[in-house]
C-alpha positions as CSV (number, residue, x, y, z in Angstrom):
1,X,-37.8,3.0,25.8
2,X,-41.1,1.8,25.1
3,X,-41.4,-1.6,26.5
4,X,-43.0,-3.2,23.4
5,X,-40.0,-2.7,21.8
6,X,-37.2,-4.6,22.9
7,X,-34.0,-3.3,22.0
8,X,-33.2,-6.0,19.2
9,X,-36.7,-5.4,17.4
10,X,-35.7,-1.3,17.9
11,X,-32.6,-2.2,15.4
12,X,-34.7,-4.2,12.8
13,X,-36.8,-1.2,13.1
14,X,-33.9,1.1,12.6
15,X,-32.5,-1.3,9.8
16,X,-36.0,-1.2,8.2
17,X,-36.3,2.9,8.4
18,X,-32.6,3.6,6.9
19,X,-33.2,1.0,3.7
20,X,-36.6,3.3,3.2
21,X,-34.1,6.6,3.5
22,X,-31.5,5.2,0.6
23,X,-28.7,4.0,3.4
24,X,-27.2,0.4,2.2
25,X,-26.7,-0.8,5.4
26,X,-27.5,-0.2,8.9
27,X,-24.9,-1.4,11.7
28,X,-24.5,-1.0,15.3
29,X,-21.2,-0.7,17.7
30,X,-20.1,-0.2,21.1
31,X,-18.4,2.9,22.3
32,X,-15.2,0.2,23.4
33,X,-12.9,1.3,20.7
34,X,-9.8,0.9,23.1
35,X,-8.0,-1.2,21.1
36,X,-8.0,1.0,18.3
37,X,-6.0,3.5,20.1
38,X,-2.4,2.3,19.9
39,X,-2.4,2.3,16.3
40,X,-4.1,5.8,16.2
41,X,-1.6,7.2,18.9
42,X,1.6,5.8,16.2
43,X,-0.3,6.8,13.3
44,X,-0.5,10.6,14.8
45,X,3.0,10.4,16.2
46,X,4.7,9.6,12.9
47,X,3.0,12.6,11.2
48,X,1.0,10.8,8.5
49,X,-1.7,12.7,9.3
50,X,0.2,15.7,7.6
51,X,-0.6,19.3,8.2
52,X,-4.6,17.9,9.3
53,X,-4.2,19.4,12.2
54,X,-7.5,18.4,13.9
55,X,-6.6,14.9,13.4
56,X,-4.5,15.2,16.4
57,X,-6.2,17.9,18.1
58,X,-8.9,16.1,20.4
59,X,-6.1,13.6,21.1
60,X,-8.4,10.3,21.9
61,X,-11.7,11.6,21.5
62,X,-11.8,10.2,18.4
63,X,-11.6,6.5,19.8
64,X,-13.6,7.5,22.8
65,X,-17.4,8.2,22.2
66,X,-18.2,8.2,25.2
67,X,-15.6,11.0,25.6
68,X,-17.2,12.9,22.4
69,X,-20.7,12.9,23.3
70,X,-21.2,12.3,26.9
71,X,-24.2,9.6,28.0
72,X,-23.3,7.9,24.2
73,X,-23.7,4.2,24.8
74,X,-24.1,2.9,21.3
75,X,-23.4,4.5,17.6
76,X,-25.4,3.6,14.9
77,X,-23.5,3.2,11.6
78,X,-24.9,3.9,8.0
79,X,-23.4,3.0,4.7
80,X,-24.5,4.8,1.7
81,X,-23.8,3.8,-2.4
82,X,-22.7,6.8,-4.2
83,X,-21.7,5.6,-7.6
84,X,-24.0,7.4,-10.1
85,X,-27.3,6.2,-11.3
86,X,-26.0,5.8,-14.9
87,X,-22.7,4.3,-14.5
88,X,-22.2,2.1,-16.8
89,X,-20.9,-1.6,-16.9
90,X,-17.2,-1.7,-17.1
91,X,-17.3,1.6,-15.2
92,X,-13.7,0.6,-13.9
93,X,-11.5,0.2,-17.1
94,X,-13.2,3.7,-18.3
95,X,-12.0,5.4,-15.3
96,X,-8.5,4.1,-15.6
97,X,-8.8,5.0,-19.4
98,X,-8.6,8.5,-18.2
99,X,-5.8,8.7,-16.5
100,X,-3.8,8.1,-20.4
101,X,-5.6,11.1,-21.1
102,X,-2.8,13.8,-20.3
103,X,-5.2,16.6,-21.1
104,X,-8.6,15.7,-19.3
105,X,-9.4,16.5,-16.4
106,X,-10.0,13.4,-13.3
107,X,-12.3,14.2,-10.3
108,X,-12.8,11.4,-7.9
109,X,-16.3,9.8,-8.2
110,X,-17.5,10.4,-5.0
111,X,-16.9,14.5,-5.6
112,X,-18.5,14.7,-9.0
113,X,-22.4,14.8,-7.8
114,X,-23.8,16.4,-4.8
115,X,-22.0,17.2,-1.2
116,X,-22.3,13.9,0.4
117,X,-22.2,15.4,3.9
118,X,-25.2,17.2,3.3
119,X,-26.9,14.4,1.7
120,X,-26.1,12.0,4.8
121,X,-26.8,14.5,7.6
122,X,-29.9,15.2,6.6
123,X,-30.9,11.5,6.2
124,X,-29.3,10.3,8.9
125,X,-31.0,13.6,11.4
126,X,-34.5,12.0,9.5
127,X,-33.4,8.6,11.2
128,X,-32.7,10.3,14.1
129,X,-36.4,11.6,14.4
130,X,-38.2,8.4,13.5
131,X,-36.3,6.3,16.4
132,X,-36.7,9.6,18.9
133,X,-40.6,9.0,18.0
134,X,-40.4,5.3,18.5
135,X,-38.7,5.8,22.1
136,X,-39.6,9.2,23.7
137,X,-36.6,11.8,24.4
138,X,-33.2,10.5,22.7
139,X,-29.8,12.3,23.6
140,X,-28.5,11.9,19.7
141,X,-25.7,13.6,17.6
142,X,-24.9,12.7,14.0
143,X,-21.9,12.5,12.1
144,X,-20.9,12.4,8.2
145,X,-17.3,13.0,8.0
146,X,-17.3,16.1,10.0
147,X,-15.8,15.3,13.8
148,X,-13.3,13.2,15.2
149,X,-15.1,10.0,14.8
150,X,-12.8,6.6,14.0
151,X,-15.6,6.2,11.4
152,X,-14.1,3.1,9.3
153,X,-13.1,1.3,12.8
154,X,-16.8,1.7,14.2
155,X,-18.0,1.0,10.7
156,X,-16.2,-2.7,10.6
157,X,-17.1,-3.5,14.1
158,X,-21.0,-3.1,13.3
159,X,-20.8,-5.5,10.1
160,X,-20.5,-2.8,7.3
161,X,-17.2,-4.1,6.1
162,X,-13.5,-5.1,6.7
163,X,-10.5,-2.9,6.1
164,X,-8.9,-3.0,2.8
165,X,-5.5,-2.8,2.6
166,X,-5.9,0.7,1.3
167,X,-7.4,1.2,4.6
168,X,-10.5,1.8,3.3
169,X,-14.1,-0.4,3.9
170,X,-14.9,-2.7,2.0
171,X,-18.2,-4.8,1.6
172,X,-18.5,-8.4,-0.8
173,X,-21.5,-6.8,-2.3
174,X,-21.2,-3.2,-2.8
175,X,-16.6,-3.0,-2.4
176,X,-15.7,0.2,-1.5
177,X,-17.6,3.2,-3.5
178,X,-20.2,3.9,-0.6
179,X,-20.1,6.7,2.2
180,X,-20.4,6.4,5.8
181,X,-22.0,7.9,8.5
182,X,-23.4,7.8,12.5
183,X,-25.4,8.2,15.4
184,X,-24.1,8.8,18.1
185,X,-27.5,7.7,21.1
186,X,-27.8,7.4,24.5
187,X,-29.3,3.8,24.4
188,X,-28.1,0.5,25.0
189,X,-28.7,-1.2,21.6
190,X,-27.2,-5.0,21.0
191,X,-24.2,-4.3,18.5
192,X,-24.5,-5.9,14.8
193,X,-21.9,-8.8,13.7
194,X,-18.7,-7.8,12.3
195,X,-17.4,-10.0,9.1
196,X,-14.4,-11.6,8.4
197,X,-11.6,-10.2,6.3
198,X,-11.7,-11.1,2.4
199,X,-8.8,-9.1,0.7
200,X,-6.2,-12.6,0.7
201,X,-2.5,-11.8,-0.7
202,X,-4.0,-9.9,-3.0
203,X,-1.8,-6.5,-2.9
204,X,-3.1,-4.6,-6.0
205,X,-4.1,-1.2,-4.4
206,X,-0.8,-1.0,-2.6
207,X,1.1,-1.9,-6.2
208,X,-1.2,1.0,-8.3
209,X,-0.7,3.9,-5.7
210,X,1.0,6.6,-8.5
211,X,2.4,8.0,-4.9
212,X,3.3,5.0,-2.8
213,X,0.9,6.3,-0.3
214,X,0.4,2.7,1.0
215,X,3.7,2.2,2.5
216,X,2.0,-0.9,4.1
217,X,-1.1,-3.3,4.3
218,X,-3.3,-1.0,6.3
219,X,-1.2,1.9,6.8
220,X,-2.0,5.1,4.6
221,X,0.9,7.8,5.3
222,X,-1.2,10.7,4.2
223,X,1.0,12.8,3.2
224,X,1.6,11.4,0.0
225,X,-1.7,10.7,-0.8
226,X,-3.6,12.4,-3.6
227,X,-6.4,12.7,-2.0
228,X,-5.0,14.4,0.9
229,X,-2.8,16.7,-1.3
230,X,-5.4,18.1,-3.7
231,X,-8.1,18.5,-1.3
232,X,-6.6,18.5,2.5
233,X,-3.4,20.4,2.3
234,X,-3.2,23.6,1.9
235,X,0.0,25.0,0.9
236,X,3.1,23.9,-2.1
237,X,2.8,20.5,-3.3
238,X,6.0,18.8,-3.0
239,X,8.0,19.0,-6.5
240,X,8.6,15.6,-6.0
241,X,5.0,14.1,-6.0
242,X,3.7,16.9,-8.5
243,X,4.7,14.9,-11.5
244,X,2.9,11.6,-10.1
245,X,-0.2,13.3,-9.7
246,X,-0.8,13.0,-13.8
247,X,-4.1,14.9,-14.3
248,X,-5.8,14.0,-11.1
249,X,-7.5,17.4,-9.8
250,X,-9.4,16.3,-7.0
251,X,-8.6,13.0,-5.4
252,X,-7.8,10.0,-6.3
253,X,-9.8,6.5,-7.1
254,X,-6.6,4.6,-8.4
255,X,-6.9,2.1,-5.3
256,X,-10.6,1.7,-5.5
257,X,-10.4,0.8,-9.5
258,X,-8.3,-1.9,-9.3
259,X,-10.1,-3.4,-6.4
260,X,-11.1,-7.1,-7.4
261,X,-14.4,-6.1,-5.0
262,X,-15.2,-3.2,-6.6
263,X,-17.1,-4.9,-9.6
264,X,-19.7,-5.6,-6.9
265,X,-19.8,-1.9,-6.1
266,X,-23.8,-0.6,-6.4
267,X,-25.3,2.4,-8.0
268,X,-27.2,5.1,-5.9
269,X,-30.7,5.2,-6.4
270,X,-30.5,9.3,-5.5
271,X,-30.1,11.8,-8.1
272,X,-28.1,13.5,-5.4
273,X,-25.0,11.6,-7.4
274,X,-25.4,12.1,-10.6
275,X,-22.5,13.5,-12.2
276,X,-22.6,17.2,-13.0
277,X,-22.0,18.5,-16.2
278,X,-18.4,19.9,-16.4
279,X,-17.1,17.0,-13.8
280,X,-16.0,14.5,-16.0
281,X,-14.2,14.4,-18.8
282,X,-13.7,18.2,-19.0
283,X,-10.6,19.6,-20.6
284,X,-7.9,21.0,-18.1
285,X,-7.1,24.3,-19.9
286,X,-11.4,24.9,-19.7
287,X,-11.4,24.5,-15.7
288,X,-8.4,26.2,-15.6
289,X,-10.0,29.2,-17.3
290,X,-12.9,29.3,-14.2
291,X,-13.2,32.8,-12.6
292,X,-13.7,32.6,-8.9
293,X,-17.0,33.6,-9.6
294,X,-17.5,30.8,-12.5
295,X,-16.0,28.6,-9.9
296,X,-18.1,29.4,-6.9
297,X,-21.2,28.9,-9.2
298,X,-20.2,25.4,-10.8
299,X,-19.2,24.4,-7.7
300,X,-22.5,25.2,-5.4
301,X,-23.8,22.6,-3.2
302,X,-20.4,20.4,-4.3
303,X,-17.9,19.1,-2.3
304,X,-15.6,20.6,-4.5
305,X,-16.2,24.2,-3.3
306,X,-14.7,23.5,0.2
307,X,-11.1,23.8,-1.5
308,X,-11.6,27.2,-2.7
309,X,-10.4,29.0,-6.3
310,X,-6.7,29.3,-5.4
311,X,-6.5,25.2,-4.8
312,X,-8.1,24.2,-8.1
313,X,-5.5,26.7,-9.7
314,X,-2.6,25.0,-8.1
315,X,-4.2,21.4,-8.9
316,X,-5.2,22.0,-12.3
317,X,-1.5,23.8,-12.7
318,X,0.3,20.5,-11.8
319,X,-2.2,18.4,-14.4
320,X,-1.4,21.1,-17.2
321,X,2.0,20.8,-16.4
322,X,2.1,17.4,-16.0
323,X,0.2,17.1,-19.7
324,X,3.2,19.9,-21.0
325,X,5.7,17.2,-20.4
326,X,3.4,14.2,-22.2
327,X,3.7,15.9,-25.5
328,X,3.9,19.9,-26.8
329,X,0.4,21.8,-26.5
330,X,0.7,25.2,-27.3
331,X,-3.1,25.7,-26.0
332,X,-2.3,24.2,-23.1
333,X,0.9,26.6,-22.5
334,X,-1.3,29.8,-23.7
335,X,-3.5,28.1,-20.7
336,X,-0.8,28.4,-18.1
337,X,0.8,31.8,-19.2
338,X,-2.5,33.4,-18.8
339,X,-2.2,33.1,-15.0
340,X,1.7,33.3,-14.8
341,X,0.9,37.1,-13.1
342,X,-2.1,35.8,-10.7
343,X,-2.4,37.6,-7.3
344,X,-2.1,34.2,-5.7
345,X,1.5,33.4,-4.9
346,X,0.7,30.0,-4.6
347,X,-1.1,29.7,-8.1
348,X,1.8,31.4,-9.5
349,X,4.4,28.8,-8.2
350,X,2.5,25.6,-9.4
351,X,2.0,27.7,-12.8
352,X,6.0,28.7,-13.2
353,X,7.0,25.0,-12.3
354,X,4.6,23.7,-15.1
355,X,5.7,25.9,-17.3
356,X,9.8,25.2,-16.5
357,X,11.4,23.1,-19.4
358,X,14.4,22.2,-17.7
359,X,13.6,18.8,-16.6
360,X,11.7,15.8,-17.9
361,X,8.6,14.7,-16.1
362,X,7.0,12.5,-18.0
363,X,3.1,11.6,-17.8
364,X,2.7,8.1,-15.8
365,X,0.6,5.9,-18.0
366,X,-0.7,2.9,-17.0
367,X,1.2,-0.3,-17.6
C-alpha cells in the first residue's frame, strides 16, 4: 500500500468513491464471523433453508472468508437504495392497498426495475478498480447475492444496519428497501462501527407474515416464506400455503411495509429501478396470457427472468385461483382453462387446483 495512505484515510477514500458510484453506505468487517456459525449450523440442520441446496453445500464457507477467498483479510460492505425514483409519499399504505386487490398482480419492489446483481457487480468491480489504483496489485473478489457469503451478518458488523426481526437489515435512515453487496480484499483495513439495535417490542413484521414465516424474532423458516416459494423453490407449492399467498407473484414485501423504519426508506437516484411498465399493477389473467417468448422479452435484463415461464405459470395460477375464491370472474376462469392442457405438469397442477370448487379459500385481506 502506498505509504501516504494509511489504511484509515484508504476507507474515507473508499467511503468517498462508493457515495460518487450511487452506494448508500460503505462499511468494513473482519473475516471473524465465528460466532455466527452456531446459529447457521441449527438454522441448516432444521431444514429452513428448504430445497436451497447450496445453502448447505459449502458447509461453513459461508461464515469463513477467509476460507472462501483465500489471503481475504477484510470485506468491504456496500448498501444500495433501490426504491424507485418516483415513489411516491405514502408509498407504504399503496402497496398494502394492493394486496385487497384479488385480481392485480404484486411483484416485490425490489424485482420490478432492473437485475440488482448486475447493477451492484458492476459498481462494486468499478470500486474495486479505483482502490486497486490507489494501492498497486489487490487480490479482490466481489459479491451481490451470488456466493455463500453471510451478507446481512458482515453487513451489521461494518455499521450498515441491525437485524430486524424479520431478519432482515435495517438502517434508522434508509429501513430496509436497500441492497447489499462486497468485497472481498487482501488488506488489512480498520473495520467500521457497528450500531445498536432499534426494533424495541415492536413485533409487527412477525404479526403481518400471510405465512407465519417468522416463527421467531430473528428466525425465518424459509420454507414458508413467499419469497422463497415463488422465486427459490422449484417444484408444487404446498396446498396449504397456496391460498395465503393472495395475489403475490413474486415475493413478498408484507414485513418491509409495515416496518415503523421503513418511512425513512430512500429513493434510488438510478434509473436502473424504475419500475417497468407491466410490473405493477398489471392484471393477473394479462401476465398469465405471456408466451415464453413474450415472457423472455418483458422479462430481459430483470430479475424476474431467473424463475423461468413454467414458475410465473404456477405463481400466477395460485393468484388466479386465489382471486376465483374472492368472488366469481368468468374472465379470470376463461384465464385459467386456457392453460388446463399446458405441456408443463407442473403448470397444469397449480391451474386444476385453482380451478377446483370444492373447498373455500377465501382471499386474506387486510385487517
Amino acid at each position: 500500500m502506498n505509504v501516504a495512505l494509511d489504511a484509515a484515510q484508504l476507507v474515507s477514500q473508499i467511503q468517498a468513491w462508493g457515495q460518487e458510484l450511487a452506494f448508500s453506505q460503505i462499511g468494513v468487517a473482519g473475516v471473524d464471523l465465528s460466532a455466527a456459525e452456531p446459529g447457521l449450523q441449527a438454522w441448516l440442520s432444521a431444514g429452513c433453508h428448504g430445497d436451497m441446496a447450496y445453502m448447505a453445500a459449502h458447509g461453513m464457507k459461508r461464515a469463513r472468508p477467509a476460507e472462501l477467498v483465500p489471503g481475504t483479510l477484510s470485506v468491504i460492505t456496500a448498501r444500495m437504495d433501490y426504491l424507485p425514483r418516483a415513489t411516491p409519499e405514502g408509498w407504504q399504505a399503496l402497496e398494502l392497498q394492493r394486496l385487497e386487490r384479488p385480481g392485480e398482480a404484486v411483484v416485490s419492489l425490489y424485482a420490478r426495475g432492473r437485475d440488482y446483481h448486475k447493477v451492484l457487480r458492476n459498481r462494486l468491480q468499478t470500486l474495486s478498480e479505483r482502490i486497486q489504483a490507489a494501492v498497486g496489485p489487490l487480490g479482490h473478489r466481489v459479491f451481490t447475492d451470488s456466493a455463500p457469503v453471510l451478507e446481512a451478518e458482515l453487513a451489521q458488523r461494518s455499521g450498515q444496519g441491525w437485524r430486524g426481526k424479520h431478519t432482515l437489515l435495517l438502517h434508522r435512515e434508509a429501513g430496509s428497501m436497500f441492497f447489499l453487496g462486497e468485497i472481498y480484499v487482501d488488506l488489512a483495513l480498520p473495520a467500521t462501527e457497528a450500531v445498536s439495535e432499534h426494533c424495541g417490542a415492536c413485533s409487527a413484521c412477525i404479526d403481518i407474515c400471510p405465512t407465519q414465516a417468522i416463527t421467531a424474532p430473528h428466525r425465518l423458516d424459509a420454507r414458508r416464506c413467499i419469497s422463497y416459494l415463488t422465486i427459490e423453490h422449484a417444484g408444487a407449492i404446498p396446498e396449504d400455503l397456496r391460498p395465503l399467498m393472495g395475489n403475490r407473484i413474486y415475493g413478498c414485501d408484507d414485513c418491509q411495509l409495515v416496518c415503523p423504519w421503513n418511512k425513512f426508506a430512500q429513493r434510488s437516484p438510478l434509473p436502473d429501478f424504475d419500475e417497468r411498465e407491466g410490473l405493477s399493477g398489471a392484471a393477473l389473467v394479462e401476465l398469465f396470457a405471456w408466451s415464453e417468448t413474450e415472457f423472455l422479452q418483458r422479462t430481459e435484463g430483470s430479475p424476474i427472468r431467473r424463475i423461468g415461464h413454467e414458475r410465473w405459470l404456477r405463481n400466477i395460477a395460485v393468484a388466479l385461483g386465489n382471486a376465483l375464491r374472492a368472488g366469481p370472474d368468468e374472465r379470470v376462469a376463461q384465464a385459467l382453462r386456457a392453460r388446463a392442457d399446458h405441456p408443463s405438469a407442473l403448470v397444469r397442477e397449480h391451474v386444476a387446483w385453482a380451478l377446483a370448487d370444492d373447498f373455500p379459500h377465501p382471499f386474506r385481506r387486510l385487517a
